[in-house]
MDTraj code that builds the backbone (N, CA, C; nanometers):
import mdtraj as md
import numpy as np

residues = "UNK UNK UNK UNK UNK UNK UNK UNK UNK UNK UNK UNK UNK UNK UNK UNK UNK UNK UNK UNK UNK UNK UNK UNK UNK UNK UNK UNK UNK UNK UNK UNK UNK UNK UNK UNK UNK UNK UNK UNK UNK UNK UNK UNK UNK UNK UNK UNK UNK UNK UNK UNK UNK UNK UNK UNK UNK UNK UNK UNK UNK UNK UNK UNK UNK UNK UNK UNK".split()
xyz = np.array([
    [0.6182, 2.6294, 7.5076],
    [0.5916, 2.7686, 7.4809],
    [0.7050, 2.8234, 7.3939],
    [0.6839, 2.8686, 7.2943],
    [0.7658, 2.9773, 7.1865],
    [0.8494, 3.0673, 7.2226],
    [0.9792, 3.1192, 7.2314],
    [1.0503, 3.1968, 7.2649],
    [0.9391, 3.3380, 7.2751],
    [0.9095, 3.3365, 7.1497],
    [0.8322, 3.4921, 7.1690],
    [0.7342, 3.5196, 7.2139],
    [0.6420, 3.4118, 7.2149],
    [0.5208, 3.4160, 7.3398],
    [0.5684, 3.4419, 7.4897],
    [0.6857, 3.4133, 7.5540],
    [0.7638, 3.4191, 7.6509],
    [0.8122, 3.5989, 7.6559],
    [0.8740, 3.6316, 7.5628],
    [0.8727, 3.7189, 7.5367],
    [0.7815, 3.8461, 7.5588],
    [0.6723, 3.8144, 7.5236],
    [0.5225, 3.9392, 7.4807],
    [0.5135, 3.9008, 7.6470],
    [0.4991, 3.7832, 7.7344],
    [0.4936, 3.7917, 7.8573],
    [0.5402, 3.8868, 7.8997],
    [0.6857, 3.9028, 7.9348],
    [0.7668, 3.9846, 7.9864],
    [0.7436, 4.1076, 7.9585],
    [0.7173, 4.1283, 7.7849],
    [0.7104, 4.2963, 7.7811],
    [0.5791, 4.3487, 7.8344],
    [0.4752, 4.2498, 7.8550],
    [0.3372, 4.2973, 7.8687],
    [0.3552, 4.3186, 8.0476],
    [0.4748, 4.2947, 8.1275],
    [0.4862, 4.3139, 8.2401],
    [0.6085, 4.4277, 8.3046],
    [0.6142, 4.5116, 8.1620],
    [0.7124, 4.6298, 8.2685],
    [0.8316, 4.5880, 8.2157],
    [0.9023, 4.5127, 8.1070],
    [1.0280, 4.4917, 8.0659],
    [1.0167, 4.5252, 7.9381],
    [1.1757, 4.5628, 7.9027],
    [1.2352, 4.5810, 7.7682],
    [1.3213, 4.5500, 7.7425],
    [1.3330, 4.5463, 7.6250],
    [1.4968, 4.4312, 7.5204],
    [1.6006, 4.5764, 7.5749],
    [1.6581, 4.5196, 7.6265],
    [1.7747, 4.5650, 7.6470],
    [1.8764, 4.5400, 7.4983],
    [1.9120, 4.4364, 7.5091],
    [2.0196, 4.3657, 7.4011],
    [1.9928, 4.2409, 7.3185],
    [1.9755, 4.2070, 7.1937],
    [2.0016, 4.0894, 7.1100],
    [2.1258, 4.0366, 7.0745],
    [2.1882, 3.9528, 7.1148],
    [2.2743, 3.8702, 7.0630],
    [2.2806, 3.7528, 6.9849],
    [2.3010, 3.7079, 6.8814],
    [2.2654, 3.5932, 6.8448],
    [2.1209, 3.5643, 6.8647],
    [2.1739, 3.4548, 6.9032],
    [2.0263, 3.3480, 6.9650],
    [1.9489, 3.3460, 7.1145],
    [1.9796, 3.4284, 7.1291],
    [1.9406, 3.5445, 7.3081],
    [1.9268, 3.7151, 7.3348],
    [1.8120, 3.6782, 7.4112],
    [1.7461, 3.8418, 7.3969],
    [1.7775, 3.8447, 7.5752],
    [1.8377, 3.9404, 7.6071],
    [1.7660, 4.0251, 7.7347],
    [1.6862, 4.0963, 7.7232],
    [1.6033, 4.1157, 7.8326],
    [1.5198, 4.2294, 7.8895],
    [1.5744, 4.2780, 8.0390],
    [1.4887, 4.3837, 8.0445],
    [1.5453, 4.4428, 8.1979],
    [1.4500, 4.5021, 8.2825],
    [1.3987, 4.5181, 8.3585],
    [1.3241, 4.5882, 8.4183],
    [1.4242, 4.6536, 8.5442],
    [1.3428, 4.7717, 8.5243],
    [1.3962, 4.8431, 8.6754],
    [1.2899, 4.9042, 8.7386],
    [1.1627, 4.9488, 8.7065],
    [1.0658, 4.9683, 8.8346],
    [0.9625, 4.8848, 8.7899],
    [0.8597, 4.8337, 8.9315],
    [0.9732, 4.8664, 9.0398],
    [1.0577, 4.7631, 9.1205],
    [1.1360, 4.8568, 9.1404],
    [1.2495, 4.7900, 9.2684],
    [1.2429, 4.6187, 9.2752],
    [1.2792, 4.5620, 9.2814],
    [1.4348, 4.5667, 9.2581],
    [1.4484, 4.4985, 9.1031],
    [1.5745, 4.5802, 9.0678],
    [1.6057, 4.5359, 8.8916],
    [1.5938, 4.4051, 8.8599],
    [1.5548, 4.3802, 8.7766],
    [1.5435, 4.2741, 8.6812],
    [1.6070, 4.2153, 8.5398],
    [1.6903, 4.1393, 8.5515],
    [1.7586, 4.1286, 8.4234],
    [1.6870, 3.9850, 8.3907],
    [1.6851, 3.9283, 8.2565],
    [1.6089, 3.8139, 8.1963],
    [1.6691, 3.7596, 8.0717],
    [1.7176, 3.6495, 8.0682],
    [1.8278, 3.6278, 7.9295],
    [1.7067, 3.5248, 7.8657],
    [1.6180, 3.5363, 7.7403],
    [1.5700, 3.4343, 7.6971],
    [1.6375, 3.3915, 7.5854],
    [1.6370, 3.2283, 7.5568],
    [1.7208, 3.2001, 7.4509],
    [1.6043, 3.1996, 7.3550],
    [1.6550, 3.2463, 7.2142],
    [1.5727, 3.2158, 7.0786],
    [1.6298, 3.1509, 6.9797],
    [1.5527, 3.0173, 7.0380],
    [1.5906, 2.8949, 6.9110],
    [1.4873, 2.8755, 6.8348],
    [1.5088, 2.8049, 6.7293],
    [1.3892, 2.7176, 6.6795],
    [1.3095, 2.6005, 6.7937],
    [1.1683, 2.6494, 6.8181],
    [1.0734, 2.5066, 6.8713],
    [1.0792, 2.5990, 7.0210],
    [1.0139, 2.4817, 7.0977],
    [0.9460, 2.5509, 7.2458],
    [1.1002, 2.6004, 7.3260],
    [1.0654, 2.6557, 7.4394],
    [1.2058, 2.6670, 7.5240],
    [1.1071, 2.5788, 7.6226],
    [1.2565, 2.5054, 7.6982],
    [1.2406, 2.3655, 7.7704],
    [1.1609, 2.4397, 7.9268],
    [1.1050, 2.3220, 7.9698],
    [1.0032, 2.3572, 8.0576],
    [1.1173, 2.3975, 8.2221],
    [1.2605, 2.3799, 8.2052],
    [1.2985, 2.4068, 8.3457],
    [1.3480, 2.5527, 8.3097],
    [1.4087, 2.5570, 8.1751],
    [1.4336, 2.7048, 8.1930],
    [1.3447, 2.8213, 8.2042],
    [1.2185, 2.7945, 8.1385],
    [1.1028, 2.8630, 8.1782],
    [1.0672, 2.9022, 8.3100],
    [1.0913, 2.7696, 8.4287],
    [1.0960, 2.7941, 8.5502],
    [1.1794, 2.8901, 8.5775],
    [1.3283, 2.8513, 8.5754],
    [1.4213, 3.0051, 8.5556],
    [1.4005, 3.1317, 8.5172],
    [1.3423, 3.1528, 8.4099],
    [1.3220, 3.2531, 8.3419],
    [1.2261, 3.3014, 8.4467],
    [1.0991, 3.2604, 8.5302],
    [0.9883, 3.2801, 8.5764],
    [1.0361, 3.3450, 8.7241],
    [1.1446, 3.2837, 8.7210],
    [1.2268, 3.3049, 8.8901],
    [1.3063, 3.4124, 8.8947],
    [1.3425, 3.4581, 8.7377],
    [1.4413, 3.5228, 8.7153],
    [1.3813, 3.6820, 8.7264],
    [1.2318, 3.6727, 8.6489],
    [1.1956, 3.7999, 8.6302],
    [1.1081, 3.8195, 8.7754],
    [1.0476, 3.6719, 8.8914],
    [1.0049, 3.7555, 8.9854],
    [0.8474, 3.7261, 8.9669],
    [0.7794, 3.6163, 8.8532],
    [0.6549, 3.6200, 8.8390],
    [0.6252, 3.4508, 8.8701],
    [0.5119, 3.4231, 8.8817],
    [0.4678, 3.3092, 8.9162],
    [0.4654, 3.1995, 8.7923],
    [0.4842, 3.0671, 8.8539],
    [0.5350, 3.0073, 8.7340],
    [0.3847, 2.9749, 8.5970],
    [0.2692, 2.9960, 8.6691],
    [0.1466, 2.9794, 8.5988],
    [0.1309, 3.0597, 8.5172],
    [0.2428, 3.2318, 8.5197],
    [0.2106, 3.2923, 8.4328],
    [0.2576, 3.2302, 8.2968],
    [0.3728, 3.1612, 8.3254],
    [0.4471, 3.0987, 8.1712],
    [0.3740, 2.9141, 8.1393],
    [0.2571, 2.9132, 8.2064],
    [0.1896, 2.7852, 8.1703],
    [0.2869, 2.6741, 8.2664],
    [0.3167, 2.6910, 8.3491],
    [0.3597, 2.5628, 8.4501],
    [0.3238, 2.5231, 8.5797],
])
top = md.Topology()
chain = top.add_chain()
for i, resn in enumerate(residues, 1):
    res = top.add_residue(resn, chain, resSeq=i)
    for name in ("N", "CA", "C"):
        top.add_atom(name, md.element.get_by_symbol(name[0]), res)
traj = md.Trajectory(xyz[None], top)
């Protein structure tokens, strides 16, 4: 899966870019309860299938939403 398809996930669920750095975006959610912070990396090519798990754990959603 594409950094930014990962991405449109998250925003289509109640998050926003907080910050761009480089080659990594946060998002954040805060409602509701309890906050949510989400660091995705943006490289060239898919992001690897464990950090996705992370990412999936991170924001609080099931891992089928990110195709795993």
């Amino acid at each position: 899966m594409r950094p930014a398809e990962v991405i449109r996930i998250l925003l289509r669920n109640g998050f926003v870019e907080r910050k761009s750095k480089s080659a990594h975006r946060q998002l954040v959610r805060s409602e509701p309860p309890p906050r949510r912070l989400v660091t995705v990396p943006f490289h060239r090519g898919d992001v690897p299938r464990p950090v996705l798990k992370s990412i999936a754990v991170q924001a609080g959603k099931p891992l089928e939403e990110f195709g795993l």
